[in-house]
Wavefront OBJ file of the C-alpha trace (Angstrom):
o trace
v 32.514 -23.484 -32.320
v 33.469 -20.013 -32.839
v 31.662 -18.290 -30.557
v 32.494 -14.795 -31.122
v 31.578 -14.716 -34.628
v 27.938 -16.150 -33.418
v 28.223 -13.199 -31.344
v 28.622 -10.369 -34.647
v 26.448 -12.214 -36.625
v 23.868 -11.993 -34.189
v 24.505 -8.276 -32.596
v 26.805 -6.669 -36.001
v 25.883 -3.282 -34.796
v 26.907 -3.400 -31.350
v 30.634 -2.612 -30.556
v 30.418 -1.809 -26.564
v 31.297 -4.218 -24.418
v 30.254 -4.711 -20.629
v 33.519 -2.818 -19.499
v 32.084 -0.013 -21.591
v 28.822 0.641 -19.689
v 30.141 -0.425 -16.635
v 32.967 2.470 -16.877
v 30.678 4.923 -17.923
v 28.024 4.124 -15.075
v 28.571 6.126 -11.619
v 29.617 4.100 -8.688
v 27.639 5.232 -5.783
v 29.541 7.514 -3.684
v 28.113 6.126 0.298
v 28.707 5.911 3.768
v 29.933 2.554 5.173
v 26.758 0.003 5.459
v 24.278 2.551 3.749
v 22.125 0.551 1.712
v 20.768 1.041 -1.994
v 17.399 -0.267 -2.526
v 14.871 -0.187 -5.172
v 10.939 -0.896 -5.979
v 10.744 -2.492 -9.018
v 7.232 -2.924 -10.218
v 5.405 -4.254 -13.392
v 2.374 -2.299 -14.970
v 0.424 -5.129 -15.540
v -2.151 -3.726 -13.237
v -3.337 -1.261 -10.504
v -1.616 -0.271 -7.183
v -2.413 -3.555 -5.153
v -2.175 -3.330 -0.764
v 0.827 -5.866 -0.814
v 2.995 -3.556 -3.217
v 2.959 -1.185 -0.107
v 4.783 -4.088 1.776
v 8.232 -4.049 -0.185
v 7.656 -0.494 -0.720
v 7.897 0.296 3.136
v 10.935 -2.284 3.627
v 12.976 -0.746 1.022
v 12.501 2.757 2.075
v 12.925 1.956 5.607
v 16.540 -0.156 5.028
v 17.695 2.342 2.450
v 16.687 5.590 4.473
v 17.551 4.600 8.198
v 20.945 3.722 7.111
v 21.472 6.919 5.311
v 21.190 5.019 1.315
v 19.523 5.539 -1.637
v 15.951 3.902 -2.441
v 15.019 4.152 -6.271
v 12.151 3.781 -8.382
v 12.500 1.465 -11.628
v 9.539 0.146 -13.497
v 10.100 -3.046 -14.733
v 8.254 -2.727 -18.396
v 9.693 -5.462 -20.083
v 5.908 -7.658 -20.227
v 4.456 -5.276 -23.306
v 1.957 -7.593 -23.750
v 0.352 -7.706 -20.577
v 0.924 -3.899 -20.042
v -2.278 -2.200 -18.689
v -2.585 1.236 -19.990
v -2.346 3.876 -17.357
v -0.865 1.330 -14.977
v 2.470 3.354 -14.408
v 1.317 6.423 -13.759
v -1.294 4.724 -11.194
v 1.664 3.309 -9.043
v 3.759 6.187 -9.613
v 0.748 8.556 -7.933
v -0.131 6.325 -5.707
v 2.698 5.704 -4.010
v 3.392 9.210 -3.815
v -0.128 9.533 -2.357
v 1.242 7.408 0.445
v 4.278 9.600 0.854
v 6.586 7.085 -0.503
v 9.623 9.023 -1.199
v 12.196 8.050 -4.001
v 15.621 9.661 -3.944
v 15.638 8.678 -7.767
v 13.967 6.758 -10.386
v 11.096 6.762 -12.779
v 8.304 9.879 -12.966
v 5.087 10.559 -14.476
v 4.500 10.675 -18.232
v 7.862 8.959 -19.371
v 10.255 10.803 -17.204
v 13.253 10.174 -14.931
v 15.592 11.843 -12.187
v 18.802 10.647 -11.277
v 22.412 9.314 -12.795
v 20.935 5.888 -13.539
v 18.336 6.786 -15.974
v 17.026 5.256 -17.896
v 15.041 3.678 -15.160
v 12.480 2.010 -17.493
v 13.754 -1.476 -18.766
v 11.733 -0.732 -21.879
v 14.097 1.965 -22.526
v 17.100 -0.208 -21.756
v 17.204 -2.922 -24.777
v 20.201 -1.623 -25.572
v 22.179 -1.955 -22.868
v 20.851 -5.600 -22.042
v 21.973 -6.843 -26.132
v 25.104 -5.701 -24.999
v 25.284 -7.719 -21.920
v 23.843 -10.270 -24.029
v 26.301 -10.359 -26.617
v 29.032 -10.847 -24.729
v 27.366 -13.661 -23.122
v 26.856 -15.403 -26.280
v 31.089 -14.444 -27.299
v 31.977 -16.647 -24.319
v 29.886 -19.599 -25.021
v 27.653 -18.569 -21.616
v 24.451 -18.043 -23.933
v 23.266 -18.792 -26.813
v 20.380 -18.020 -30.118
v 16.905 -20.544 -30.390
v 15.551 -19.775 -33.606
v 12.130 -20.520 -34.828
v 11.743 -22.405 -37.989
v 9.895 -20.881 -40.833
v 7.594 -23.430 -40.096
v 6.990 -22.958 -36.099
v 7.143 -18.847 -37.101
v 3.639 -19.192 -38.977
v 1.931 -21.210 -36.795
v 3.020 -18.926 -33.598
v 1.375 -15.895 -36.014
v -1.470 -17.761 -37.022
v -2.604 -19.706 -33.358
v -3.091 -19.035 -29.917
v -0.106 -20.320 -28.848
v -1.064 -19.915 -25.368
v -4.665 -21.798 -25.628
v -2.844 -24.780 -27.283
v -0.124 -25.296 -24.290
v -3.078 -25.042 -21.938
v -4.574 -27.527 -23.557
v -1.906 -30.197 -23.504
v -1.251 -32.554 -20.478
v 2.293 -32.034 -19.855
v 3.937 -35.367 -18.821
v 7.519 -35.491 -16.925
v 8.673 -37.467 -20.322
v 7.218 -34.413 -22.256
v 9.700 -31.765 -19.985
v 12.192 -34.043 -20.430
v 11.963 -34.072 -24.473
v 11.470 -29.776 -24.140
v 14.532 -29.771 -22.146
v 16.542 -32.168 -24.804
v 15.430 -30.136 -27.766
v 16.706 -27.131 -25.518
v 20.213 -27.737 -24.853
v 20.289 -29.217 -28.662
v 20.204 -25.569 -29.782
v 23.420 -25.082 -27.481
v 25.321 -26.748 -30.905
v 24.180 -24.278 -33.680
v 26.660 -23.601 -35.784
v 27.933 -20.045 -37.022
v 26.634 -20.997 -40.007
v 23.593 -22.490 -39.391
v 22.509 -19.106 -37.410
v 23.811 -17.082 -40.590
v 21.298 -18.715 -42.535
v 18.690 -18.622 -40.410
v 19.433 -14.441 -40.357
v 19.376 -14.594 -43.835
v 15.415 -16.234 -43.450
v 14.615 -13.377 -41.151
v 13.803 -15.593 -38.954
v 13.619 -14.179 -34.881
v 15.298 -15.898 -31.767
v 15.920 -15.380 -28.554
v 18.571 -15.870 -26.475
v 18.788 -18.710 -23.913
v 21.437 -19.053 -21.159
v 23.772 -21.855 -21.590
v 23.321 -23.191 -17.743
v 26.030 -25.484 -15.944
v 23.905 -25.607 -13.351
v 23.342 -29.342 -11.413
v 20.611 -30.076 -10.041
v 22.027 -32.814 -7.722
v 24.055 -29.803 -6.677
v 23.138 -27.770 -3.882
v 23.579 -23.798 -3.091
v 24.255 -22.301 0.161
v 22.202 -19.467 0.455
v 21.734 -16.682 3.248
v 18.073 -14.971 3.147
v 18.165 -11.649 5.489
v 14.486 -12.527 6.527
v 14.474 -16.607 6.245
v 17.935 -17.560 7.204
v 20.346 -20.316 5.863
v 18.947 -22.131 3.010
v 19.754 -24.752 0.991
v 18.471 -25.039 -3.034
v 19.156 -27.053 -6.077
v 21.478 -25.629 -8.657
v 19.897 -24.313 -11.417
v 20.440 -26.322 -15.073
v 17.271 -24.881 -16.918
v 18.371 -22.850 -20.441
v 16.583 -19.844 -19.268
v 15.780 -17.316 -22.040
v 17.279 -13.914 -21.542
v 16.269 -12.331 -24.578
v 12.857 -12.390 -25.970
v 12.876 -12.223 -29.830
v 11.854 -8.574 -29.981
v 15.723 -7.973 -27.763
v 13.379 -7.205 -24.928
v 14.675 -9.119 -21.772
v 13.154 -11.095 -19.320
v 12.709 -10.348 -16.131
v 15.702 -12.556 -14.911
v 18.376 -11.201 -17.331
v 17.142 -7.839 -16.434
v 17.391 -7.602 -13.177
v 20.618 -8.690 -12.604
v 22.122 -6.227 -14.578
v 19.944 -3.323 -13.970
v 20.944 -4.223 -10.143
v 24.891 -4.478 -11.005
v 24.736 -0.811 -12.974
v 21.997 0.800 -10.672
v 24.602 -0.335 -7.252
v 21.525 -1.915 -5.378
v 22.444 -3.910 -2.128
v 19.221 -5.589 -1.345
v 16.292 -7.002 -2.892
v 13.451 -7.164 -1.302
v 10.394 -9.393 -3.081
v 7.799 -11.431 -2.514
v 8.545 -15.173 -1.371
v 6.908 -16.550 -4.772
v 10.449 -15.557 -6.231
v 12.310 -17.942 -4.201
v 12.189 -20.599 -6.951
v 13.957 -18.404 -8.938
v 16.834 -17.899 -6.537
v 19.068 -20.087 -7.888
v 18.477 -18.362 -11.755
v 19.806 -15.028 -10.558
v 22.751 -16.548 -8.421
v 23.895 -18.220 -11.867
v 23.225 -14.752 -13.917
v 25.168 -12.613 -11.343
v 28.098 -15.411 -11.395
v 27.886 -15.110 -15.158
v 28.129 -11.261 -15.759
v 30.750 -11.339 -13.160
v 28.973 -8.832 -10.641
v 28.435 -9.225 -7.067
v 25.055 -10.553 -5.905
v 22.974 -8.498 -3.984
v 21.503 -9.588 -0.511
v 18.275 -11.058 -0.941
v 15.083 -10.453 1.232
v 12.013 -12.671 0.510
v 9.209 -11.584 2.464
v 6.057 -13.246 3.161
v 2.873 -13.105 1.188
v -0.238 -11.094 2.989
v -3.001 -13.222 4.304
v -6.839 -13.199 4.656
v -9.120 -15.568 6.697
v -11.794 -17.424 4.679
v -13.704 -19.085 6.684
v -11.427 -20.845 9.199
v -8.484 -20.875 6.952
v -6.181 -18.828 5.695
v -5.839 -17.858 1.901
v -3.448 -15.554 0.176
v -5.329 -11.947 -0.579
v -5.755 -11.617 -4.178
v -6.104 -8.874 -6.498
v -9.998 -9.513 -5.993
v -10.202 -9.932 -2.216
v -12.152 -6.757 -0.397
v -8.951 -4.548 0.306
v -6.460 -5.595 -2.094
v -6.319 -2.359 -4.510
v -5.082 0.822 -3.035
v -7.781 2.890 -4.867
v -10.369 1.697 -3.089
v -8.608 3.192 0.803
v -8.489 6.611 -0.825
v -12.000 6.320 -2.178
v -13.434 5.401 1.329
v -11.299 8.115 2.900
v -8.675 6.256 5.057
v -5.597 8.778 5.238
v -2.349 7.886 3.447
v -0.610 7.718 7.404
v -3.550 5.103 8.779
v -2.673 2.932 6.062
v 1.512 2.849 6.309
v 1.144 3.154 9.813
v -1.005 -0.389 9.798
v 1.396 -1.493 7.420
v 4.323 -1.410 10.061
v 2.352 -3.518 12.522
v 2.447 -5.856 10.174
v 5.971 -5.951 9.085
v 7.647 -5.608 12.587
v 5.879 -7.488 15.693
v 7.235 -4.642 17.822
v 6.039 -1.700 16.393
v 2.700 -1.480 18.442
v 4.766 -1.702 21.727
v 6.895 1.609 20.094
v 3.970 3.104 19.557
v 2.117 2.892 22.841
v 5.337 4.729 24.112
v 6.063 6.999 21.075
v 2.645 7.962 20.609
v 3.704 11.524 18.763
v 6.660 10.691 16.998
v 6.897 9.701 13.001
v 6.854 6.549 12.245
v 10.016 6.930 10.701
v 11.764 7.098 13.980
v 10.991 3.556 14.601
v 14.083 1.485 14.280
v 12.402 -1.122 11.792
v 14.670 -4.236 11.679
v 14.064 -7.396 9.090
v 15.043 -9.328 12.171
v 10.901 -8.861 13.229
v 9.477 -9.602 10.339
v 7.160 -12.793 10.417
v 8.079 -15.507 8.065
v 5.110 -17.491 8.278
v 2.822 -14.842 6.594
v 1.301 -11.442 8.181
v -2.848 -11.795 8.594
v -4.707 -8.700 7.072
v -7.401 -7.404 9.362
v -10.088 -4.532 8.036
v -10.862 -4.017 12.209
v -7.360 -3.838 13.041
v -6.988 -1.250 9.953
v -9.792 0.457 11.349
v -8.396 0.744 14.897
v -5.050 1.657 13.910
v -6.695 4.537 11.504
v -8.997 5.407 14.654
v -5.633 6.604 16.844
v -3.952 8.369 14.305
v -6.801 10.429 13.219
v -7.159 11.409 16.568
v -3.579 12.316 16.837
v -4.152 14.452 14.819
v -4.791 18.226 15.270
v -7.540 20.611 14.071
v -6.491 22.096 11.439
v -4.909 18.472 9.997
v -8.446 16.917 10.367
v -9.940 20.061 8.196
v -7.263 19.694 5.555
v -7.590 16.445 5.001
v -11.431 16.337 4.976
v -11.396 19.164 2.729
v -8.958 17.296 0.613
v -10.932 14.145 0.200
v -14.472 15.418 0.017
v -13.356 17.568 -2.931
v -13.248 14.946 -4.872
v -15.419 11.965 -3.367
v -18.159 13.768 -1.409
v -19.213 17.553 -3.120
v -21.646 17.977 -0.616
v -19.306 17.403 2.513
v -16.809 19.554 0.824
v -19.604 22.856 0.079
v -20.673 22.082 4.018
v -17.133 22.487 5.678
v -15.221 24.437 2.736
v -18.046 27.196 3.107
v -17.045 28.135 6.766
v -13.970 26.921 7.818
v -12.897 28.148 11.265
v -16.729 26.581 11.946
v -15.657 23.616 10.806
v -12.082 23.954 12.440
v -14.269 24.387 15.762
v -16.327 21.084 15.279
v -13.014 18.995 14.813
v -11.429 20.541 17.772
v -13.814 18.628 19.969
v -11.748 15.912 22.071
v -8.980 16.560 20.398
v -6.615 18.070 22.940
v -6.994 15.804 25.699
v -4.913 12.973 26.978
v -7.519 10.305 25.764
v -8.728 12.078 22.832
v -12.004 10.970 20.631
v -11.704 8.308 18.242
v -14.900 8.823 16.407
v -14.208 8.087 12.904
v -11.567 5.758 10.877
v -12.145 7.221 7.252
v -13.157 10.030 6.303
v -16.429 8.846 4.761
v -17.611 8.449 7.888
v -17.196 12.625 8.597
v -20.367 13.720 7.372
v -22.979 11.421 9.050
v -20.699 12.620 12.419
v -20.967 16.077 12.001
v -24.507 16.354 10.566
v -26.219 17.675 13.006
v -24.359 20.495 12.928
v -25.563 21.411 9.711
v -29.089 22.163 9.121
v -28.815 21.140 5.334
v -28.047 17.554 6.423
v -29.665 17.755 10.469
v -31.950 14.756 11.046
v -33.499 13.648 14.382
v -31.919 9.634 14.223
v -32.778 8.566 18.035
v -35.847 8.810 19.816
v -35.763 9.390 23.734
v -36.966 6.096 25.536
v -40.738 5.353 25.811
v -39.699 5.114 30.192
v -39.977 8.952 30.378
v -43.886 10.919 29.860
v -43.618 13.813 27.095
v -44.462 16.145 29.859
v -41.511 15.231 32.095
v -39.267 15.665 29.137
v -41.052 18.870 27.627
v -40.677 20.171 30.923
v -36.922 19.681 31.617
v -36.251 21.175 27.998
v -38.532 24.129 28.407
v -36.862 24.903 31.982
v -33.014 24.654 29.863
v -34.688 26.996 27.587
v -35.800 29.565 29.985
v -32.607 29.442 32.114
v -29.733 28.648 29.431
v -26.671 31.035 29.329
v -24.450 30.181 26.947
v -21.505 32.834 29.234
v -21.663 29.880 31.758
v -18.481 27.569 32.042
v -18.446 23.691 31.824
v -19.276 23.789 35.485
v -21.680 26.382 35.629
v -23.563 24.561 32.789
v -23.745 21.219 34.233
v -24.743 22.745 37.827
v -28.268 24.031 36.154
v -28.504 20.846 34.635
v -28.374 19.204 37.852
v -30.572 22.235 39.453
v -33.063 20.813 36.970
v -33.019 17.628 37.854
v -33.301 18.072 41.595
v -36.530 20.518 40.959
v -38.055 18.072 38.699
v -38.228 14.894 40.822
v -34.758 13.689 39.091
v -31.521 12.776 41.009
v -28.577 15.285 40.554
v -26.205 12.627 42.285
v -25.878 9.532 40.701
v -24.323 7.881 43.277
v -27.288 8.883 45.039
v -29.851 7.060 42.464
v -27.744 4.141 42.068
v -28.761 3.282 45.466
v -32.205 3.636 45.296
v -33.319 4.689 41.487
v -37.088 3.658 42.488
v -37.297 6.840 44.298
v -36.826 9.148 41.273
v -38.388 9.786 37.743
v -34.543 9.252 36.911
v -31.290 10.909 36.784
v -29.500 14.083 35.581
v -27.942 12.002 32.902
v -31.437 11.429 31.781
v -31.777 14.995 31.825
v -28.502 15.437 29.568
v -29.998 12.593 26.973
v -32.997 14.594 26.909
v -31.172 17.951 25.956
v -28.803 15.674 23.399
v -31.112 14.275 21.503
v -33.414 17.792 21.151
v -30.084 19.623 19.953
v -28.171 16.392 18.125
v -31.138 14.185 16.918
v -28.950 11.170 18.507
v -28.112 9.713 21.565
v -24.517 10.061 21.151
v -22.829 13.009 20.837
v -19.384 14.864 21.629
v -19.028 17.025 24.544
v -22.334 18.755 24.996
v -21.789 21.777 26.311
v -19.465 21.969 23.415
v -21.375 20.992 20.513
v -23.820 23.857 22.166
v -21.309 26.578 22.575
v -20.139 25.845 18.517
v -24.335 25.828 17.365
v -25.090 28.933 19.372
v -27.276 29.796 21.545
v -30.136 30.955 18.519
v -29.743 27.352 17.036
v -29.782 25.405 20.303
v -32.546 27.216 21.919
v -34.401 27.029 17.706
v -33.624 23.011 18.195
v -35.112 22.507 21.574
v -38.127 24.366 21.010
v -38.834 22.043 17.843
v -38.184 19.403 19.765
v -40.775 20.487 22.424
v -43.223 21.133 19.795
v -42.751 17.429 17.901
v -43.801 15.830 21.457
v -47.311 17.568 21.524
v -47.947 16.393 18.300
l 1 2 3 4 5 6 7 8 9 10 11 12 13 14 15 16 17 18 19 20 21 22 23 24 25 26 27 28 29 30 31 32 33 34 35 36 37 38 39 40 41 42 43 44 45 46 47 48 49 50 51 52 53 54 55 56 57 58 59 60 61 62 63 64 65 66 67 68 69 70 71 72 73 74 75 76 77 78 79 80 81 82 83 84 85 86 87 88 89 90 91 92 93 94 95 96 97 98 99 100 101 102 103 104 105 106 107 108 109 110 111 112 113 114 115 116 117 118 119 120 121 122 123 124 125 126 127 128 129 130 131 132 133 134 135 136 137 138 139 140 141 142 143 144 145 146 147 148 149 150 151 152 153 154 155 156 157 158 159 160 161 162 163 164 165 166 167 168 169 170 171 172 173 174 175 176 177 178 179 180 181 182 183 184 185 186 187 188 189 190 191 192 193 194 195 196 197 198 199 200 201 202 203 204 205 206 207 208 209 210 211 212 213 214 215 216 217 218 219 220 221 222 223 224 225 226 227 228 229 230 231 232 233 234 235 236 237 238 239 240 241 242 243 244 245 246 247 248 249 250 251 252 253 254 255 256 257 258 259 260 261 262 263 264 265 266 267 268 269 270 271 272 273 274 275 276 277 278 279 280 281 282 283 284 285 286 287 288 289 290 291 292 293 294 295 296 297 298 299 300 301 302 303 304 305 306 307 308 309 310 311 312 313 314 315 316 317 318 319 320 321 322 323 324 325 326 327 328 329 330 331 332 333 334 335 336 337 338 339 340 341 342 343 344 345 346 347 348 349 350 351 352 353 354 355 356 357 358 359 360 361 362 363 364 365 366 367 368 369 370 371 372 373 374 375 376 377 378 379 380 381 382 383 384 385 386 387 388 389 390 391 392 393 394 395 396 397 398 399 400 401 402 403 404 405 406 407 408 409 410 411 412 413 414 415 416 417 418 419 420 421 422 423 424 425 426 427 428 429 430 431 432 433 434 435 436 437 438 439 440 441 442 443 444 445 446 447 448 449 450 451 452 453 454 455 456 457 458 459 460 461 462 463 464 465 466 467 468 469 470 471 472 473 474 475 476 477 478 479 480 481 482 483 484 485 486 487 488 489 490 491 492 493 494 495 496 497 498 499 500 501 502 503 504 505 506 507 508 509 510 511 512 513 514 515 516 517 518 519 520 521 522 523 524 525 526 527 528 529 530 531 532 533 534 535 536 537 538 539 540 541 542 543 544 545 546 547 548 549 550 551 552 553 554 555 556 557 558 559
């Protein structure tokens, strides 16, 4: 069999060889144990949660030992392409502050040596690879009979393999007819060029399956699998390549170290230890994480693309901030991480040293509370100023009314966000920033609504009273202290306890407390029962509004 001239019938107008692009392709100039990683997704769809889970591992092993992490989009799947896909996971993740030191852009473009960083835009390079695979009998061309050719244009090929029962005698038969294309002659496949007939291009496995392969996975440990003796195609018949044949040489040129995927590739493990032995290159260390989980029910499922909280969109939309979301993210990936945190409560996540050595194996369990917990603390983390950019940010686009509201004043709005901030247990009122405008409403008159009504246990007098006295004797000069010592005054002079210690022994002997007299003013100036900081939230309305909103009040309990 004369392989090379299989070779230039099939590829005539290719002259490079593998040495050839390999010489001309930069070796990576590193530190000692620097790692090169990459993110390598498909636009077959939208930004989905669990994409943010190899994103985060790559960046963190490539950056905290001083490497590279790159962006290439694996476009080879034209078919299943979704328009607008790319630039949705190229946004995205730059929404979450995932930073490339190279790779693919927006709108077609690229930074970096090792561009193309498409596969689409790669054919080229793979025929090569391909050819030479084919010269030395490691690959070689399936064609597709005139016959087969117009019934694959004229059917659904895919309904009609759905449709048949596939038997272990009927895989057996596939895989016979398979390797019987290993013996095409030179000039069988010069006739069949002559038909215009397409092919692909299958590897020429001498894999055994009897035969097992050592393996070392950075996150799952030793492992044993079968050799792998399937003809694998390489080449689709429009010289695209499969995902296989593409990665492994995308991986040799592009220098990556470590490949961090999904553990639904592990079947394929033994495919890309064959290709890298084939092309000659060195195989990269392999990382196969563990796919995210959701309860349903009492069990455990994998979260789909359909689950509540699988697509990325949808955490802008509602407002959670881009740092919530990575910073639940590494309590997922690294069981120590919350322990660092409780004692690095100021510090960037990035400072955490992440290890793959924490990772959980068994699966990590997505939790909407626990998201909204760990969004909780670093909102309140936050400062002022932060909290105002943000909000402004998001409500320009999702909420036009919180955005005129906060936009229209902002050093009022700076003020309102300040509240419980600087303090050593600060608020934690609000997880996404959705929930901002139902918090500050009652600062607002445009959105100010009386929610809470003061329990039925207290006479309108009593409570007309009390307010009408605050009214009389408010002075908004007054300190915290100052403030809260006429509120207790008050109390004292209206038959309510000023010490609570005081009415906890014997509460029978008052109409109530001081903190009843507190609820009453809260509810008057917040229309809830709840509130920040009162004195506060009073000092930030001014005295005109708060002494406007009491009065109102007052008059609403004659009525």
């Amino acid at each position: 069999m004369d392989y090379n001239r299989i070779a230039e019938l099939l590829y005539p107008d290719i002259v490079e060889t593998p040495e050839d692009i390999l010489n001309r392709t930069p070796a990576r100039k590193l530190k000692e144990g620097a790692k090169v990683t990459r993110l390598a997704p498909s636009p077959t769809g939208f930004m989905h949660f669990g994409t943010l889970f190899p994103a985060l591992v790559n960046e963190r092993l490539a950056h905290q030992s001083g490497g590279v992490f790159y962006l290439r989009i694996e476009d080879t799947d034209l078919k299943r392409e979704v328009k607008g896909a790319e630039d949705d996971l190229i946004n995205t993740l730059s929404y979450y502050n995932i930073k490339f030191d190279e790779g693919a852009l927006p709108d077609g473009g690229d930074f970096g040596e090792y561009a193309p960083y498409r596969q689409s835009k790669r054919a080229y390079i793979y025929q090569v690879f391909a050819k030479d695979l084919v010269r030395r009998g490691m690959a070689y061309p399936c064609f597709t009979s005139a016959d087969e050719y117009e019934q694959i244009k004229n059917a659904d090929v895919k309904q009609i393999l759905s449709e048949k029962v596939w038997t272990a005698e009927d895989a057996q038969k596939q895989k016979e007819i398979i390797k019987q294309g290993r013996l095409i002659t030179e000039k069988e496949v010069e006739e069949n060029l002559k038909q215009g007939l397409p092919f692909i291009i299958r590897l020429c496995s001498d894999g055994d399956p009897d035969k097992k392969i050592r393996f070392t996975d950075l996150v799952r440990g030793n492992l044993e699998i079968p050799e792998n003796d399937e003809d694998f195609v390489l080449l689709k018949s429009d010289g695209i390549p499969t995902y296989h044949f593409a990665h492994a040489i995308d991986d040799t040129l592009m220098g990556t170290t470590h490949v961090v995927r999904g553990e639904e590739w592990l079947p394929s493990l033994s495919k890309h230890i064959q290709l890298f032995r084939y092309i000659g290159a060195k195989l990269p260390k392999y990382l196969h994480i563990s796919q995210l989980m959701k309860m349903d029910g009492n069990s455990k499922k994998k979260l789909s693309k359909r689950d509540k909280g699988a697509a990325l969109s949808d955490y802008k939309a509602d407002g959670y901030p881009a740092e919530s979301v990575i910073e639940y993210v590494m309590t997922l990936l690294n069981s120590n991480y919350e322990d660092w945190r409780r004692a690095n409560p100021d510090a960037d996540y990035t400072e955490f040293p992440f290890s793959v050595k924490k990772m959980n194996v068994s699966g990590c369990l997505f939790d909407y509370d626990k998201l909204n917990d760990v969004s909780k603390n670093v909102i309140s983390r936050m400062s002022a100023e932060k909290v105002y950019d943000e909000v402004t940010r998001w409500s320009c686009e999702y909420d036009k009314e919180l955005f005129g509201l906060v936009s229209s004043n902002p050093e009022y709005a700076k003020k309102i966000f300040s509240i419980g901030r600087n303090s050593k247990k600060p608020r934690k009122d609000f997880a996404v920033w959705r929930d901002v405008k139902p918090y500050i409403s009652f600062f607002y008159d445009d959105i100010f609504e009386v929610r809470d009504s003061i329990p039925s246990d207290f006479s309108a007098d009593d409570i007309g009273t009390a307010l009408g006295t605050f009214v009389n004797e408010y002075d908004e000069t007054s300190d915290n202290s100052e403030w809260f010592e006429k509120v207790k005054s008050i109390a004292d002079r209206l038959g309510f306890a000023s010490d609570m210690k005081i009415y906890k022994q014997d509460p029978g002997a008052y109409k109530g407390s001081v903190a009843d007299i507190s609820m009453f003013l809260r509810v008057a100036v917040t229309g809830r029962l709840n509130s920040p900081d009162l004195y506060e939230v009073m000092h930030i309305l001014g005295k005109d509004k708060v002494i406007s909103r009491i009065n109102s009040f007052i008059d609403s309990l004659k009525e």
